[in-house]
C-alpha positions in Angstrom: 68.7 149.2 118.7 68.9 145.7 118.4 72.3 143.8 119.1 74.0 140.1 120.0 74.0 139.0 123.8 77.0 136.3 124.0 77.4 134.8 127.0 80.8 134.0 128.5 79.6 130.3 129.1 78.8 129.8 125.3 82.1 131.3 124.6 84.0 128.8 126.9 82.1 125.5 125.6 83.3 126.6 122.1 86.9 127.0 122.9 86.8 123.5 125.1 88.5 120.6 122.4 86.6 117.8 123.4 88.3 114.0 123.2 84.8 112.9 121.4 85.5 114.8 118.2 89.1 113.5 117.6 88.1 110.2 118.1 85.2 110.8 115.9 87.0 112.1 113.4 90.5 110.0 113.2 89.2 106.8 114.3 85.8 106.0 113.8 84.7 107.8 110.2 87.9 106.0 108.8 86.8 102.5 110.7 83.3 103.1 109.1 84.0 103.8 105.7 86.7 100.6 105.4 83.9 98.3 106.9 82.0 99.9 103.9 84.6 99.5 102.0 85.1 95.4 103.0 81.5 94.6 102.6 81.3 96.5 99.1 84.8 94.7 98.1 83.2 91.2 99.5 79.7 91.5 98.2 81.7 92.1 94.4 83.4 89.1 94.9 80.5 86.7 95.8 78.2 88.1 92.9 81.3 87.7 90.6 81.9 84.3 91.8 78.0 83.4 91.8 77.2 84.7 88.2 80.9 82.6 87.1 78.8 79.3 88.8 75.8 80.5 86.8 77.5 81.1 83.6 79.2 77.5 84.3 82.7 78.8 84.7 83.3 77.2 88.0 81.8 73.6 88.9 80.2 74.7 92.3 80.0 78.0 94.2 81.9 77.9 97.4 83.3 81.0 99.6 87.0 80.4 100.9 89.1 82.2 103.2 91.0 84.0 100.6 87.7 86.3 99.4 87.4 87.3 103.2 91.6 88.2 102.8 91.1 89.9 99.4 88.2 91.6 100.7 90.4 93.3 103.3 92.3 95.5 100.5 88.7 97.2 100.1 89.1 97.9 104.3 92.6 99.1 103.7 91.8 101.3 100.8 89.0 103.4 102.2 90.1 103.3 105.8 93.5 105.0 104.5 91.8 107.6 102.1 89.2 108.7 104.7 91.9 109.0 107.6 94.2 110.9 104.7 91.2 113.4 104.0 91.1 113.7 107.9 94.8 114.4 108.8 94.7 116.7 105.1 93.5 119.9 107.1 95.4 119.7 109.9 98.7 121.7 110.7 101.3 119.6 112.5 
């Protein structure tokens, strides 16, 4: 007969909680995904504002402080809905 051979050792390193995985999960996949979400919001803007210069809707194409502030609302956004989906499964 065949059977499983677990060792105690595997069984251990599975029930160990690691601090690499928390971090992973609450703090850096939610820091990724609003950088994402800034250079998505950010590149919008500057083709926006680069086809309005094209079309002629604006006399010269310049980039101002307030598209890199605006651009932070795409940070927020997906930094807050990636962190939500994180804390969703967890039990307090």
């Amino acid at each position: 007969m065949r059977g499983v051979v677990v060792s105690k050792v595997r069984i251990e390193k599975e029930n160990k909680i690691s601090f690499n995985e928390p971090f992973r999960k609450y703090i850096f996949k939610p820091l990724a995904s609003g950088i994402l979400g800034y250079l998505g919001f950010f590149t919008i803007l500057i083709i926006s504002k680069y086809l309005g210069y094209l079309i002629g809707n604006r006399p010269s194409f310049q980039v101002d402080i307030t598209d890199f502030l605006l651009s932070l609302l795409g940070f927020t956004f997906l930094f807050i809905v990636k962190f939500k989906e994180n804390v969703k499964g967890r039990a307090f």
